[in-house]
C-alpha positions as CSV (number, residue, x, y, z in Angstrom):
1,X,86.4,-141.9,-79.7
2,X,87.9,-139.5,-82.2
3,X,88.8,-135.9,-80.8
4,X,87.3,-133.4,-83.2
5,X,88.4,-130.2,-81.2
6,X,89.9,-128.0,-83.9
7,X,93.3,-127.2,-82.0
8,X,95.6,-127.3,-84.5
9,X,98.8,-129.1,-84.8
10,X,98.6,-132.8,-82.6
11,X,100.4,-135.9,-81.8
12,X,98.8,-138.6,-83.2
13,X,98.6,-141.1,-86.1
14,X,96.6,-141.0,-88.9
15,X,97.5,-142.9,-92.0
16,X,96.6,-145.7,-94.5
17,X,97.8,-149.1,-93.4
18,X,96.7,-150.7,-96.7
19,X,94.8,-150.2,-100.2
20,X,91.6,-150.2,-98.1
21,X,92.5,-149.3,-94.7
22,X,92.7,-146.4,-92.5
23,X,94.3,-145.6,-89.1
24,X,93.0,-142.9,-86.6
25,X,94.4,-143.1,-83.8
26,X,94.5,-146.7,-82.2
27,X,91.2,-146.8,-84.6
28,X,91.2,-148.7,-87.8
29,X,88.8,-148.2,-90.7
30,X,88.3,-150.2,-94.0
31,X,87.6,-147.7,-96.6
32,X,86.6,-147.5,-100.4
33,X,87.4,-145.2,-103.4
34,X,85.3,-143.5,-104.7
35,X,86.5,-141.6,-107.6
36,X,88.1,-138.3,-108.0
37,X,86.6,-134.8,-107.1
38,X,87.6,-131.2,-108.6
39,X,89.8,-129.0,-106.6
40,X,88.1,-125.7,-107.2
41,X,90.6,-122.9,-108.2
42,X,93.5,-124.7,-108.1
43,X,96.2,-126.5,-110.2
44,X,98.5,-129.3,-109.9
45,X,96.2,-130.8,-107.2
46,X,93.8,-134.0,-107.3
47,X,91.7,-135.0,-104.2
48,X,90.7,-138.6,-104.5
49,X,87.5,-139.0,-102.4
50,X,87.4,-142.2,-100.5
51,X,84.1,-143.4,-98.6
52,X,84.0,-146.1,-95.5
53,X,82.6,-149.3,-95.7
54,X,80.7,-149.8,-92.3
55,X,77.4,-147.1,-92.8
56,X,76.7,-146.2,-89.6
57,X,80.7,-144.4,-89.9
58,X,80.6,-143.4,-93.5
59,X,77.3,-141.3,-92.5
60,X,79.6,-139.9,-89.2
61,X,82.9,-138.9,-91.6
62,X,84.6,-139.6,-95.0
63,X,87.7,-138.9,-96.1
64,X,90.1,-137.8,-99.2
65,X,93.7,-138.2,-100.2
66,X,95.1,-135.1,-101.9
67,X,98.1,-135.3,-104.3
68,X,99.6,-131.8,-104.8
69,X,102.4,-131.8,-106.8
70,X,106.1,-130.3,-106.4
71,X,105.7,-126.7,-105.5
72,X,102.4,-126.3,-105.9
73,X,98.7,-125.9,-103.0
74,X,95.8,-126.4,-102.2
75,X,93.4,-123.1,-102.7
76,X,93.4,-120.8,-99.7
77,X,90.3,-121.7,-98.1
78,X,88.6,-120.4,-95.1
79,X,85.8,-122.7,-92.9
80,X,82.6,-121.1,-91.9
81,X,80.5,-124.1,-91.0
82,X,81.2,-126.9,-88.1
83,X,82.9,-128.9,-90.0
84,X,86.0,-130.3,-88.3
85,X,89.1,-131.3,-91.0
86,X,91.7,-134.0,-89.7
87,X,94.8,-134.4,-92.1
88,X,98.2,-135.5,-92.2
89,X,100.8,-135.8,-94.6
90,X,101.4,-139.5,-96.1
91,X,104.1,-138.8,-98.5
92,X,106.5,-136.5,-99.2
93,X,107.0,-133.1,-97.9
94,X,105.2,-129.4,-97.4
95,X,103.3,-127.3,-95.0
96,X,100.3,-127.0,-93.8
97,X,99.7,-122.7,-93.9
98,X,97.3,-121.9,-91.3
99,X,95.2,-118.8,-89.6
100,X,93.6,-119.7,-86.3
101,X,90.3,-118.4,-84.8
102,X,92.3,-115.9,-82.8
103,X,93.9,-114.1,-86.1
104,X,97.2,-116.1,-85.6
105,X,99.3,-117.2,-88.3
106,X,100.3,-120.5,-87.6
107,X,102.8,-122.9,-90.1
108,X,103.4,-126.5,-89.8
109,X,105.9,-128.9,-91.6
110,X,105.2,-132.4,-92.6
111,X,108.1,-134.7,-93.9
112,X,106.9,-138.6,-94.5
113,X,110.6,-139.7,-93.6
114,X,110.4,-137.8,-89.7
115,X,108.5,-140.7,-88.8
116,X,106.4,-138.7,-86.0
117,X,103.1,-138.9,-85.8
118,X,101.2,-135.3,-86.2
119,X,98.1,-134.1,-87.6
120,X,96.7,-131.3,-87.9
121,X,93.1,-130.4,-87.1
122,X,91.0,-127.5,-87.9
123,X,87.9,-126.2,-88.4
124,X,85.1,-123.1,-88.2
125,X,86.6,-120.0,-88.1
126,X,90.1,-121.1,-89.2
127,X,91.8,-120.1,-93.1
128,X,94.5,-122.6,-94.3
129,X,96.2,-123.8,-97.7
130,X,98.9,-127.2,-98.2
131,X,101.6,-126.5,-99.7
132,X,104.0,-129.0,-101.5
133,X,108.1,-128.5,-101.4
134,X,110.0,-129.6,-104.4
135,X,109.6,-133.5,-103.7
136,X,105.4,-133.1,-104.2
137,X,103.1,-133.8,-101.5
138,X,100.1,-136.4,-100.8
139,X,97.8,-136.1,-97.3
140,X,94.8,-137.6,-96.1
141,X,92.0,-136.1,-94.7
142,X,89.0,-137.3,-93.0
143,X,86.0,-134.6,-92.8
144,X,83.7,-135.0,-89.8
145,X,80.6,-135.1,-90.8
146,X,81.5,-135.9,-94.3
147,X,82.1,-133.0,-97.0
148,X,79.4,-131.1,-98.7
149,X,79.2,-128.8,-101.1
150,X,77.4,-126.1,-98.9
151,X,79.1,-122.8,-98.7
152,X,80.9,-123.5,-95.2
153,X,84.5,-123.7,-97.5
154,X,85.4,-120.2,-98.9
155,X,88.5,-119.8,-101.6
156,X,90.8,-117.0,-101.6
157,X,93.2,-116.0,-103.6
158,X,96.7,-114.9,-102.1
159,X,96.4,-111.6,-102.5
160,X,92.9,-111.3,-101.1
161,X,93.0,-109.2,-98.1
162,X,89.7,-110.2,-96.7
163,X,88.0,-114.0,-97.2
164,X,84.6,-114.5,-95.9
165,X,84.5,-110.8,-94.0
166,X,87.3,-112.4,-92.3
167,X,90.8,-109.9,-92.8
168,X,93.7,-112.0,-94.2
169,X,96.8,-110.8,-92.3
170,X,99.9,-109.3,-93.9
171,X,101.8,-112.0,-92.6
172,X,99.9,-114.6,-93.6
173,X,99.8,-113.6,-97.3
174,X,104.0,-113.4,-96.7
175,X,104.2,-116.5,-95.7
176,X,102.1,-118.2,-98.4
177,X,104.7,-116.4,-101.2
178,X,107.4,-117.3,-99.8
179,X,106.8,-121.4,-99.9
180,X,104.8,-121.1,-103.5
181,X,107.3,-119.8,-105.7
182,X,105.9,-117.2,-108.4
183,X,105.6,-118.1,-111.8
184,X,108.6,-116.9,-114.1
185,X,108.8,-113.3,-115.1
186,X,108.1,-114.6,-118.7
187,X,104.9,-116.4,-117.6
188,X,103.3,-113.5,-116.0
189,X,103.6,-111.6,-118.7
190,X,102.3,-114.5,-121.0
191,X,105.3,-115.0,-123.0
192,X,105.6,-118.5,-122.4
193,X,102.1,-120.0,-123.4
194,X,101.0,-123.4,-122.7
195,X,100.6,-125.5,-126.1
């Protein structure tokens, strides 16, 4: 039985044991890809969706690996609906930038080579963002019930001071700068144009 209580950070395994395989816990699911899906408001990030093979679980959950590259994140989003999100990182190294329920500013790091297993769960009510250190990033998700495009995933910006009547706190925003560096001085101002 998978434990879909959005509590943040938690001990256990997920990853993918093969090309077509996933782990959950002492659960094991054969899987599918199913193509790639746009990243909304974001760069230097590609969510691959992947589907399961048995129906009665692909209608219960699906999943996604997301590839965010060195020093780069996922959008700031914030979760209104019941959707619960399970992730872990598979590769590489980064953060995983939350805001709990209780206004909280919580931040956890994932490094493939600590060879713990941890995940992090989350869901309605909380705001959160990956982000990649200089080696790049790649984390799987599985969505329970699987993803839709319905207007329970709101994207911020990081300077937004409110997402989804939800305030943003100070530290939060902080927090986010200071493991995505800026662009360059020369970029902001548009003096280095991409060809």
């Amino acid at each position: 039985m998978i434990n879909t209580e959005p509590q943040g950070l938690r001990q256990e395994t997920l990853k993918i044991t093969s090309q077509n395989t996933i782990q959950l816990g002492d659960q094991s699911y054969e899987t599918r890809k199913a193509g790639f899906d746009d990243v909304p408001g974001s760069s230097g990030v590609v969510c691959e969706v992947i589907k399961f093979t048995d129906p009665e679980t692909n209608d219960q959950m699906d999943a996604a690996l997301i590839t965010i590259e060195p020093n780069h994140s996922t959008p700031i989003q914030h979760w209104t609906g019941p959707r619960i999100f399970i992730e872990t990182a598979v590769k590489g190294k980064g953060y995983w930038l939350g805001l709990n329920p209780d206004g909280e500013t919580v931040c956890y790091e994932f490094n493939d080579e600590a060879n713990e297993p941890q995940l992090v769960t989350y869901g309605q009510g909380w705001t959160g963002s990956w982000i990649a250190s200089e080696t790049g990033l790649e984390v799987i998700e599985i969505c329970v019930p699987p993803f839709e495009a319905d207007g329970m995933v709101l994207v911020a910006e990081p300077t937004d001071e409110v997402v989804g009547g939800r305030h943003i706190p100070l530290e939060f925003r902080e927090k986010f700068a200071s493991l995505v560096p800026l662009p360059s001085l020369g970029e902001s101002r548009g003096l280095n144009p991409k060809n």
